[in-house]
Every structure is written in C-alpha cells, then in structure tokens.
C-alpha positions in Angstrom: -23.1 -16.9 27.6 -25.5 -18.5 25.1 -26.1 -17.7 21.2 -28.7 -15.5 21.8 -26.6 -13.4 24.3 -23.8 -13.6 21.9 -26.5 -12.3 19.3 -27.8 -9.4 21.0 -24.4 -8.5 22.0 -23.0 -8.3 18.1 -26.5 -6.0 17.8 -25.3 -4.1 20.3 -21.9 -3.3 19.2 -23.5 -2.5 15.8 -25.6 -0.4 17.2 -22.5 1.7 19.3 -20.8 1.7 16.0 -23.8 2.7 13.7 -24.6 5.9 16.2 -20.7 6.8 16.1 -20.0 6.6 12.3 -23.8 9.1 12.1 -22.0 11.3 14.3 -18.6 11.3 12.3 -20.7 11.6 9.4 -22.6 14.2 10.5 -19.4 16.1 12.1 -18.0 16.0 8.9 -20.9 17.4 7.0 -21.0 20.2 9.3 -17.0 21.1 8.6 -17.6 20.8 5.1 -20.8 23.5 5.9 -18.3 26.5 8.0 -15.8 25.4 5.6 -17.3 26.3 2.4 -19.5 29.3 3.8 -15.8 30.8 5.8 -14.2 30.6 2.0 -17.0 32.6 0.6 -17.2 35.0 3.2 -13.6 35.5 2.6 -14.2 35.8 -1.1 -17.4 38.6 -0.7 -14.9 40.8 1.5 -12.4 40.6 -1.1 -11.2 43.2 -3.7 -11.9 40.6 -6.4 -15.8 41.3 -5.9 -14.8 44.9 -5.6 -13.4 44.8 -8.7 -15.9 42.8 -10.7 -18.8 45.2 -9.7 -16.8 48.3 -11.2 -16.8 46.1 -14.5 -20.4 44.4 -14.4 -22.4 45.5 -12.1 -25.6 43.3 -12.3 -23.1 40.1 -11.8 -21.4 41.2 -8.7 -25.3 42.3 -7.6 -25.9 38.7 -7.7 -22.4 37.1 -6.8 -23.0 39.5 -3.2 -26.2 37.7 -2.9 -25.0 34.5 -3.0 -22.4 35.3 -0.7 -25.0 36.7 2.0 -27.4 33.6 1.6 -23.7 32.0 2.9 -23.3 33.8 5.4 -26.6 33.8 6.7 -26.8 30.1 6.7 -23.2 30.1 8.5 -25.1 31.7 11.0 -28.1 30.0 10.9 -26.7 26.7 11.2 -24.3 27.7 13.7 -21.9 24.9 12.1 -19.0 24.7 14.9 -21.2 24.1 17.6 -22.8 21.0 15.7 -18.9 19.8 14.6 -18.4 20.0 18.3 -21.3 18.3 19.6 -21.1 15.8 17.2 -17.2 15.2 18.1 -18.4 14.6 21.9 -21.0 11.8 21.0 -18.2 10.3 18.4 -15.7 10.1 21.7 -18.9 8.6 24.2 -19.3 6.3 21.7 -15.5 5.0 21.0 -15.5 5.1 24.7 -18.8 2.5 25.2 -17.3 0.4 22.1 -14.0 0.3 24.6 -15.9 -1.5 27.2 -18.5 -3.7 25.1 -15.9 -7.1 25.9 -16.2 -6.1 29.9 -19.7 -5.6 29.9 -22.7 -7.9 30.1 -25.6 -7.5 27.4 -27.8 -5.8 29.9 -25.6 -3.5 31.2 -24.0 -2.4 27.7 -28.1 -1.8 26.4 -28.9 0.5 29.4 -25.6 2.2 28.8 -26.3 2.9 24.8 -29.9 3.9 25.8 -28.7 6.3 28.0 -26.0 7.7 25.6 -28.7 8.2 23.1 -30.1 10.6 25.6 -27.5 13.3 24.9 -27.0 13.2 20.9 -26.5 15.3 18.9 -29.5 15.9 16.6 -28.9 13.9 13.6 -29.7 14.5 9.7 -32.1 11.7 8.4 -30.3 11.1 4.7 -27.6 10.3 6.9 -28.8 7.4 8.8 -29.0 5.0 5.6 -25.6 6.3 5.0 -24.1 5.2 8.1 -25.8 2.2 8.0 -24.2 1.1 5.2 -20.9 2.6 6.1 -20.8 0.2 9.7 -22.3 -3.3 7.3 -19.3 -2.6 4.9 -16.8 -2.6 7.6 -17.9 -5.3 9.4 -18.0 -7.8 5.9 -22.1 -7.9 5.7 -22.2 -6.0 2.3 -25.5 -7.9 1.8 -26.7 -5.9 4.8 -26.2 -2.7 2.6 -29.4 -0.4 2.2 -30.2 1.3 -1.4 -29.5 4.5 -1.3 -32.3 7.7 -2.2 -30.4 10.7 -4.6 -30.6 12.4 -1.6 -28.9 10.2 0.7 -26.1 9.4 -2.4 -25.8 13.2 -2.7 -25.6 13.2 1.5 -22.8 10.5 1.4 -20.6 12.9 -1.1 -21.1 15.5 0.9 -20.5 13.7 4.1 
C-alpha cells in the first residue's frame, strides 16, 4: 500500500467517523427534544397549572399555550423515531469503522457510499459541529471549523 492509499484510507476513516459522531449528535439532540417536550406535557396535565389558573388566569392562559406549542412540536417532530433512526446509522457506522483495517480503500469507499444511502436526515448546524468533534479526537485541533451562534447554540444543545 502506497502513501496515497494510506491517505485516502485515513480520509476514509474520518469520513465513517465524521457521519457517526452527526448521527450521535443528532440522536442526542432529538432525546433532549421528547425529553423536554414529555416534562412539559407532564407539567400542563398537572394540578400545579390547575391551580395557577384559579389564581391568575391570564398567566396560566399563556403557560397552556406554551405547553401545547410543546406538544404539538412532540408530535410534529415525531422525536423517537429520529433517536431511533439515528441510533441505527450510529451502529452501521461503528460497524464499517470495525472493518476499515480488513478492507481495501476501494472496497471501504463503495461501502460508506452505500451506507450514506440509508441516513438518517441530518440537521445542517450540526455538521460543523461534528466536524470539529471527530478533528479534536483525532489530535488535528487546527482542522477545527469556526463555529456560527447557531451551530455554538446546536453544540449545547446537542
């Protein structure tokens, strides 16, 4: 195997390892999401809110709004299917960064190019995010990308 073998190879493996840190990223954002809209769901069926709207009336008007923009956004998003999806593609990846020492270049390209057939949809502010995440870990911190407010706000959340 030559240097530019050796080359494409490394690209490779950062490129497995890029798509499955996206996916845990993006799993993660999504348990945060059913997470955070389940509490408040439990919180709007509770006697608290009850109570408050027997005491002020315009603020539980507005609390029970929040609480259904929640809820509808639970349902819009449809968080646990993402979180699961996202899980699978985490897995095919772990499983293709398993095999990348048995593998020749060629053969370990067509197999990422044909993983990237099934994922999950990803979140854009995300991708820098995950970038960064994979240059870190493999000691290139001069590889790392400047991040947007929304992608810093994305990595918090994520």
């Amino acid at each position: 195997m030559n240097d530019h073998d050796d080359d494409a190879k490394d690209e490779l493996e950062f490129n497995l390892r890029y798509a499955q840190r996206l996916c845990e990223r993006t799993a993660r954002l999504y348990r945060r999401i059913q997470t955070v809209s389940t509490f408040i769901s439990l919180i709007a069926g509770s006697s608290t809110v009850a109570a408050l709207s027997a005491q002020r009336p315009a603020t539980a008007a507005w609390l029970l709004a929040v609480f259904a923009l929640f809820g509808c956004i639970n349902l819009a998003i449809r968080p646990a299917e993402k979180i699961a999806a996202n899980e699978a593609d985490v897995h095919k990846y772990a499983v293709l960064i398993a095999k990348t020492d048995a593998l020749d270049t060629a053969t370990l390209q067509q197999m990422l190019k044909e993983a990237h057939c099934t994922d999950a949809p990803e979140i854009e502010p995300l991708r820098a995010v995950a970038y960064n995440d994979v240059a870190r870990e493999i000691g290139e911190p001069e590889a790392v990308i400047a991040l947007t407010p929304m992608q810093k706000l994305m990595r918090a959340l994520a």
